[in-house]
C-alpha positions in Angstrom: -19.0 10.5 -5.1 -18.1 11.1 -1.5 -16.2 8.7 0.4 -17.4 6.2 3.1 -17.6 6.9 6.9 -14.9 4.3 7.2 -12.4 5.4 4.5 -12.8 9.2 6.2 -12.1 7.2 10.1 -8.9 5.2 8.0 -10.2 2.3 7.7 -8.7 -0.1 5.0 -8.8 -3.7 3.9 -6.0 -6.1 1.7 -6.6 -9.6 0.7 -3.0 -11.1 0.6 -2.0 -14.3 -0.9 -0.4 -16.9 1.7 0.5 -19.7 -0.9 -1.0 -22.9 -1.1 -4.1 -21.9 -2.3 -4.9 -19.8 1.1 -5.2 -15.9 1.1 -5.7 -13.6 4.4 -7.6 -10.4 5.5 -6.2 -7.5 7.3 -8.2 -5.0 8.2 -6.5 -1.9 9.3 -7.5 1.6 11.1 -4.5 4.0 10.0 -6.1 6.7 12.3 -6.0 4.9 15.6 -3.5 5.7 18.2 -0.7 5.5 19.2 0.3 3.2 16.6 -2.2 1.6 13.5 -4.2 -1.2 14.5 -4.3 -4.4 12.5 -7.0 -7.3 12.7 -6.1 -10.2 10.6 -8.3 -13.3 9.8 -7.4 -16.8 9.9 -5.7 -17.9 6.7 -8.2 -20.1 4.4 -9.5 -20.9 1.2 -12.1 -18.9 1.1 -10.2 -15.4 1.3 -8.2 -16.7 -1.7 -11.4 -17.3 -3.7 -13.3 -14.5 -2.3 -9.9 -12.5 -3.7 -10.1 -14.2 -7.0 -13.9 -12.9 -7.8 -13.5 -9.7 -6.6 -10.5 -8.9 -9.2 -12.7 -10.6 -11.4 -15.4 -8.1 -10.6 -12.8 -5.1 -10.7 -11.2 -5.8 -14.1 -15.2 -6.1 -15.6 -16.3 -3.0 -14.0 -13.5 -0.9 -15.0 -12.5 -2.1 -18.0 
């Protein structure tokens, strides 16, 4: 299994809890310079659900 074109260019993602039933997206280029550059979404509801089923998801797929 070979990685994705954005994994090799540094790309990354994390869905963070914010409280209150909200959660957030960052996603992040680790490669980029001078310094990483971060692009966060707008705290919501959604992110925390969308979180939610996709550790759902992971635990069922790998366990």
């Amino acid at each position: 299994m070979s990685p994705t074109k954005e994994y090799e260019e540094g790309m990354g993602y994390c869905i963070f809890e914010m409280g209150d039933g909200k959660a957030d997206c960052a996603k992040v280029n680790f490669y980029a310079a001078p310094k990483p550059s971060v692009n966060m979404k707008k705290p919501g509801r959604l992110w925390h659900w969308g979180k939610i089923l996709f550790e759902k998801w992971w635990l069922w797929k790998w366990f």
